[in-house]
NUPA-981009 format. One record per atom (N, C-alpha, C): x, y, z; residue in one letter. Coordinates in steps of 0.2 Angstrom, whole numbers, plus 5000, padded with zeros to 4 digits. Atoms other than C-alpha are relative to their C-alpha. Layout:
N
XYZa ...
***
This chain:
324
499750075001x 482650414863x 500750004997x 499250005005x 483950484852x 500650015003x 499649994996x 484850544864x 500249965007x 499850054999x 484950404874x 500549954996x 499650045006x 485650294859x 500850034999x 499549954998x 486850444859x 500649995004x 499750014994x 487450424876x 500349924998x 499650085001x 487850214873x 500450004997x 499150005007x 488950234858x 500350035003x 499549984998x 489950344865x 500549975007x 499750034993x 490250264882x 500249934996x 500050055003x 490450114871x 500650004995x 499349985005x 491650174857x 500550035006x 499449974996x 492850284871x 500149965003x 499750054995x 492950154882x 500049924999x 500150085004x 492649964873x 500049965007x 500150074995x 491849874889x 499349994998x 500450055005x 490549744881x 499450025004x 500850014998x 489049794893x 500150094997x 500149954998x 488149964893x 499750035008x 500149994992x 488250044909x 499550065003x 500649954999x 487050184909x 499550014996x 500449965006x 485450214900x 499150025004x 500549935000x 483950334902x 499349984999x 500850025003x 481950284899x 499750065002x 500249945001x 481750474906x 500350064995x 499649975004x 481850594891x 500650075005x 499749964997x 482350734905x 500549985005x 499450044996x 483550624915x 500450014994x 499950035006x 484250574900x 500550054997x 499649945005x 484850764891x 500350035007x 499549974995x 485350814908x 500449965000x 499450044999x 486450684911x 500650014992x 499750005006x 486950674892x 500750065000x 499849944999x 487650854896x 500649995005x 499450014993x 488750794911x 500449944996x 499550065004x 489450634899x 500450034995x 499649965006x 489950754885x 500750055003x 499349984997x 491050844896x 500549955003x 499550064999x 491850694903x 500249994994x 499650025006x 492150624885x 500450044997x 499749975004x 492850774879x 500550045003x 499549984996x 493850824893x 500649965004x 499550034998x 495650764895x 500249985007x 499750024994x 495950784911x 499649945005x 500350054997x 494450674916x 499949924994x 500150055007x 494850534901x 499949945003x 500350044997x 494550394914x 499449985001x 500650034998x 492950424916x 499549974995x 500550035003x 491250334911x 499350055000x 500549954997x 490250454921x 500350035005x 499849964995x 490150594931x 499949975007x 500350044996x 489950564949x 499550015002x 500749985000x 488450634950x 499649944996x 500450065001x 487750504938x 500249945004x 499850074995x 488750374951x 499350015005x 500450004994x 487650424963x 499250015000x 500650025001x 486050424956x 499949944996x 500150075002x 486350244949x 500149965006x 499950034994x 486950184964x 499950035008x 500049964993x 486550204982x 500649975005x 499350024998x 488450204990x 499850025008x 500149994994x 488350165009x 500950025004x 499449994998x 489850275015x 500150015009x 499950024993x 489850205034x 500149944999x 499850085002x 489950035026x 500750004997x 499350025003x 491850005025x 500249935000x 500150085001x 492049835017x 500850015001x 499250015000x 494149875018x 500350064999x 499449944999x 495749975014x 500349984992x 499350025005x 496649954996x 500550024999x 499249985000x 498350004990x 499750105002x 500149934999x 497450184992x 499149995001x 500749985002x 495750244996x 499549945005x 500350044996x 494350145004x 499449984995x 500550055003x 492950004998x 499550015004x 500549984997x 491350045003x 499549964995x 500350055001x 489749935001x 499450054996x 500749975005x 488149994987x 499749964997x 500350055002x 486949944979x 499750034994x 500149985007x 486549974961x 498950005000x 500750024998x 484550024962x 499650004994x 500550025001x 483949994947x 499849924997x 500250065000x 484349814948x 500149955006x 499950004993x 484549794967x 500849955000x 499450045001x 486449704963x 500550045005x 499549974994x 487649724978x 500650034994x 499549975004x 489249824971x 500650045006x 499549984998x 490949854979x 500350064999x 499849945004x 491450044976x 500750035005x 499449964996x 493250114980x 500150064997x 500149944999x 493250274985x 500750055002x 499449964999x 494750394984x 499950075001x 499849935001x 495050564989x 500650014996x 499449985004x 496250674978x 499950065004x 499949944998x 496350804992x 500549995004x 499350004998x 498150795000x 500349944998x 499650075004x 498550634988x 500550044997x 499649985003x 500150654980x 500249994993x 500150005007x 500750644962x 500049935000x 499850065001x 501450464965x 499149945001x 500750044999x 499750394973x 499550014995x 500549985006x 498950484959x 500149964992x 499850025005x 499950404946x 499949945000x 500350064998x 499450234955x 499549985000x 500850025002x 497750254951x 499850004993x 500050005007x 498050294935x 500149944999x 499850045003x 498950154931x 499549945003x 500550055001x 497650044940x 499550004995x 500650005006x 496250094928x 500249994994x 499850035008x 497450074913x 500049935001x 500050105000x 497749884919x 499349985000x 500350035001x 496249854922x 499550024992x 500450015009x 495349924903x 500549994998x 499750045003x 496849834897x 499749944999x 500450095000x 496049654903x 499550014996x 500650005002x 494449704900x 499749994994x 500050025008x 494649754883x 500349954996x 499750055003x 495549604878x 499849945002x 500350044998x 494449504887x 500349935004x 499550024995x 495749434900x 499850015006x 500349984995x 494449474913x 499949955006x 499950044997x 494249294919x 500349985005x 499550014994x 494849284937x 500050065004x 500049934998x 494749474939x 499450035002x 500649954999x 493649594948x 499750024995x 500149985007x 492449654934x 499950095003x 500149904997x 492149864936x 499650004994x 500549985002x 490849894931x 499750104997x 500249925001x 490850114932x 500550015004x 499449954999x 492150244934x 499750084999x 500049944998x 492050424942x 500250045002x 499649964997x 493150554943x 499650104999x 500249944999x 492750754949x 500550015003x 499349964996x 494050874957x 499949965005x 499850034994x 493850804975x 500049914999x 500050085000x 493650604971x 499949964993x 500150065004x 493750454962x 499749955002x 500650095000x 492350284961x 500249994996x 499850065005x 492750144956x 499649965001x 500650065000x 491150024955x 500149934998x 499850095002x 491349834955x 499649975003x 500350064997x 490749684957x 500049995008x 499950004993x 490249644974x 500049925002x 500150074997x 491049474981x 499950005007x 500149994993x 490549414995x 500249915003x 499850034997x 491449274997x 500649995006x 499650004995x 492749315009x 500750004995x 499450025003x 494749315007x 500149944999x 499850075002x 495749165001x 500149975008x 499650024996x 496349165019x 499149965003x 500550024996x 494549145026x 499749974997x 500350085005x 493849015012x 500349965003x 499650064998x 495148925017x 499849965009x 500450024992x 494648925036x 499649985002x 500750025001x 492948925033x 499849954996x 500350065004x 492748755022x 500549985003x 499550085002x 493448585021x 500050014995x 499850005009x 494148585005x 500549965001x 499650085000x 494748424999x 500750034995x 499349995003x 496548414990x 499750034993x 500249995005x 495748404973x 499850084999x 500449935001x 494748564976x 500750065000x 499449964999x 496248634985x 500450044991x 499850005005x 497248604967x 499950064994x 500349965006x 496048684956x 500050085002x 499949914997x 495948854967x 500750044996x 499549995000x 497748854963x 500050004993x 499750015006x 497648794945x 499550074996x 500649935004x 496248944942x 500350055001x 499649935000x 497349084950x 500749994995x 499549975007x 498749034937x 499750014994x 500450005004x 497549024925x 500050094998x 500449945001x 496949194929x 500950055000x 499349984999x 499049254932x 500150034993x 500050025004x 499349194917x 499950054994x 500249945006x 498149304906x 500250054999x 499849935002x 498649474911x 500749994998x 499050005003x 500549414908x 500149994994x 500250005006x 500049384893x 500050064996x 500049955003x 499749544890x 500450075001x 499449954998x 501249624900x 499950035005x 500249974994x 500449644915x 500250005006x 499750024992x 501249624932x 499550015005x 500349974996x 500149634948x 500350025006x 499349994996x 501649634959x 499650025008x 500149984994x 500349644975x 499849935001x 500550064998x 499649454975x 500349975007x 499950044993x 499149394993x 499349985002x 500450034999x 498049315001x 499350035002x 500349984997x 497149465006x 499550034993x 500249965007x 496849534986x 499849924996x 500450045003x 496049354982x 499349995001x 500650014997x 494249354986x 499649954995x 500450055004x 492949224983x 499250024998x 501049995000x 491049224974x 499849945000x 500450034997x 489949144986x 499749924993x 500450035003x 489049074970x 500449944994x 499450035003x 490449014959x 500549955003x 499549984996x 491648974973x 500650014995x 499150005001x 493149024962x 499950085002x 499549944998x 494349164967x 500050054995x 500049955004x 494549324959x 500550035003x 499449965000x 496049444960x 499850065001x 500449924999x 495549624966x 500750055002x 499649955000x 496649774967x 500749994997x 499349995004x 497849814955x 500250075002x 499649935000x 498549984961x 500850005000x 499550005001x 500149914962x 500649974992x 500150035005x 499949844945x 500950044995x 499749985003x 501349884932x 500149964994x 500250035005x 501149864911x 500849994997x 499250025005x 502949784904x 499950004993x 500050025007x 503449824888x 500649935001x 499750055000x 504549674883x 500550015000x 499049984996x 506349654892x 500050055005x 500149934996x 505549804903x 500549955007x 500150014992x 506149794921x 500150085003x 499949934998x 506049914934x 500149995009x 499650024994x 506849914952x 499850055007x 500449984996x 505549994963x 499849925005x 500050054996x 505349904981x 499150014999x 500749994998x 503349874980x 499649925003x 500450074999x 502149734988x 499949985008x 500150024992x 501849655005x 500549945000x 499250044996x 503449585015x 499849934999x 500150074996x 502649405019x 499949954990x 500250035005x 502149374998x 500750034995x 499549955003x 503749484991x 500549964998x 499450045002x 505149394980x 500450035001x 499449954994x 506649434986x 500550034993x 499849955003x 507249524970x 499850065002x 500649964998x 505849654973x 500350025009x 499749974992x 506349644993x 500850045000x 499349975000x 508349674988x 500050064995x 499849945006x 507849834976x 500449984995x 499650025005x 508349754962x 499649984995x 500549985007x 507649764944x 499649934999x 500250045001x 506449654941x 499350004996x 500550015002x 504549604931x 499749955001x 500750074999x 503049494928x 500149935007x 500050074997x 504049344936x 500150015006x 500049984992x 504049434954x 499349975002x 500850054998x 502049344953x 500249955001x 500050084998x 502649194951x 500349985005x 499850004994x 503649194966x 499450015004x 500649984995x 501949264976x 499449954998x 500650044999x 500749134970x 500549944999x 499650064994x 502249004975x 499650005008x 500049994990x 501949084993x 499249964999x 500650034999x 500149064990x 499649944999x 499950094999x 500148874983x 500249975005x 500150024995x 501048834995x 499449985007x 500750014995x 499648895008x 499649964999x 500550045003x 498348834999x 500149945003x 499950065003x 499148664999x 500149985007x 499750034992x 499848675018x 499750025003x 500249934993x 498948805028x 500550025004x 499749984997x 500448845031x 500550074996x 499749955007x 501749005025x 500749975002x 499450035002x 503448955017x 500450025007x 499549954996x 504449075028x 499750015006x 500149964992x 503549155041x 499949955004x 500250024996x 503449055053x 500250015008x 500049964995x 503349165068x 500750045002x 499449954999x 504849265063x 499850075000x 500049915000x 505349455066x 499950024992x 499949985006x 505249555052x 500549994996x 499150015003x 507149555051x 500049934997x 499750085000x 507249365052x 499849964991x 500350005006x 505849365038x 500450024994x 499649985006x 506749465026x 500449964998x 499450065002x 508249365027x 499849934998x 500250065001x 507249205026x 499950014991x 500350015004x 506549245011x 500550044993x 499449965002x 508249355003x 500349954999x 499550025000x 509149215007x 500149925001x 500150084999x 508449035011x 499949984992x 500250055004x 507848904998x 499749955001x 500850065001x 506448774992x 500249955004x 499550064997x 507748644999x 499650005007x 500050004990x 507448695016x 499350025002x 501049984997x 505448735015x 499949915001x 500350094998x 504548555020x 499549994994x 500549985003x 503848545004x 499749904998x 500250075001x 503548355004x 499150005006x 500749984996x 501848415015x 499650024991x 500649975006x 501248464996x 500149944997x 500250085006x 500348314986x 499650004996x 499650055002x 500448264973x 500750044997x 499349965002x 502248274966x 499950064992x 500049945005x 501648384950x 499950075004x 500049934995x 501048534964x 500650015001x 499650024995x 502448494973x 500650054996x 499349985005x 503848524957x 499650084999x 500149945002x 502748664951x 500050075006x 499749944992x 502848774969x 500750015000x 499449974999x 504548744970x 500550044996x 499649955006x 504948814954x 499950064999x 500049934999x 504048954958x 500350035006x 499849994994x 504948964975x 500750014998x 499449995000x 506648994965x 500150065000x 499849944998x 507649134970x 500350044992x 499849965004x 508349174953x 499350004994x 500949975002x 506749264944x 500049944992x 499950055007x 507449174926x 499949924999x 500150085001x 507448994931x 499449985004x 500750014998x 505649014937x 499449974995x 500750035004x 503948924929x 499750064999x 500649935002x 503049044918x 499149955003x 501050024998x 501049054924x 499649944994x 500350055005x 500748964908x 500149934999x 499750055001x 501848814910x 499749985005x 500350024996x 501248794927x 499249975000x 500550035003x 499548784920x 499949934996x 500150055005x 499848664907x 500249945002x 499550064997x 500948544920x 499349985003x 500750024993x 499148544933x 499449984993x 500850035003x 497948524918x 500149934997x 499750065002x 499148384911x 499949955004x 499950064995x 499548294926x 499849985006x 500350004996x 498548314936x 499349985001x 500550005003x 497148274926x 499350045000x 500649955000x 496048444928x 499850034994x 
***
């Protein structure tokens, strides 16, 4: 039993997430594992993990022919946690012909996310539950939602305006927090917002292309999907956090029209340049009601990143005037 208690402090002190993710009622389970957690804890080059994956895989039973997707790298696969039968979404990476750049990406994802976590800015975000690195692979165990993307909630209900609004005023909510603590996601689309069935709110899933700002930081890497991309970001040109607010512009908009600002059935070229070079003037944005959404979309629809709505004001305008 001692060595159980053992095991929980430590995953608990090295890593500061509020639950306990492994424990043992067999004494001989238990020292053998204990024995594969002490080399993780103690070894640098696996400092991300929680457990080995050998304990992933006797806590959970991961269905590797179940491809629930594709993330910025690696593949989600469908499990199930057996000793409390709870579905669990697990992204599965190989590190056999990854390069240092994609390895650095995963890095930075597990820093973002035990950033939130431990600050408890978790609200809105995939929770992760367990982390597993060995020479060939990396698990990533999470929550498993199952309510579909934002694109297919939207499809699949009648959502009244009011409801609409609030979807909208819970992803700044959720923006918001990690910007808070200097976090950019710099990938928000409609395909990395998924719903829980039980809750219906939205949740925000894959940060691989995540980036932590110190303050005044910028950095001038092209990253993100063309149809949600501010057009700093699209012209290579330095930019931070406020490249979200542009991309949950695109996505208010949706929300509120069922329609996208831009694309509407342009080439890719024509795209670029629509969104490089147009303006809120010229979107039809009197299809978004009431005039508080309305002002707030198209303040995040400004081309220049600085005379943009922080995620915070935009919250406080929707909780104000809108009376939510």
């Amino acid at each position: 039993m001692r060595i159980v208690q053992q095991t929980q402090i430590i995953i608990k002190r090295k890593f500061g997430f509020s639950e306990v993710l492994l424990t043992f009622r067999d004494f001989d389970q238990a020292h053998q594992l204990k024995k594969l957690l002490d080399q993780v804890v103690h070894s640098k080059k696996a400092g991300y993990c929680l457990s080995e994956v050998e304990a992933i895989n006797q806590r959970y039973a991961i269905d590797y022919s179940n491809n629930l997707g594709q993330g910025s790298y690696g593949t989600v696969l469908r499990g199930v946690d057996k000793k409390t039968g709870q579905l669990v979404a697990v992204k599965h990476v190989s590190k056999v012909g990854v390069n240092k750049d994609t390895m650095s990406q995963l890095k930075q994802e597990l820093e973002t996310l035990r950033v939130i976590h431990q600050q408890g800015k978790n609200q809105g975000v995939v929770q992760v539950l367990d982390i597993a690195e060995c020479k060939e692979n990396i698990l990533i165990v999470m929550e498993f939602l199952d309510g579909g993307t934002l694109q297919q909630w939207l499809k699949g209900h009648k959502i009244a305006k009011g409801d609409r609004i609030k979807i909208f005023l819970y992803l700044c909510e959720t923006i918001a927090s990690f910007h808070e603590l200097g976090i950019a996601h710099r990938d928000l689309k409609m395909e990395n917002i998924i719903f829980e069935e039980k809750t219906k709110l939205p949740k925000i899933i894959d940060f691989g292309l995540s980036k932590i700002f110190l303050q005044g930081q910028t950095v001038s890497a092209t990253v993100g999907t063309l149809e949600f991309m501010a057009p700093e970001v699209l012209k290579g040109e330095f930019h931070n956090h406020l490249c979200d607010i542009w991309s949950i512009g695109v996505i208010g908009y949706i929300i509120m029209t069922g329609r996208h600002p831009f694309n509407l059935g342009l080439s890719e070229t024509e795209l670029m340049h629509s969104i490089a070079h147009g303006h809120p003037s010229q979107l039809d944005l009197q299809l978004i009601e009431p005039q508080q959404v309305r002002s707030v979309i198209t303040s995040m629809l400004t081309k220049e990143p600085s005379k943009r709505i922080s995620a915070k004001e935009a919250v406080k305008i929707l909780h104000n005037q809108c009376g939510l």
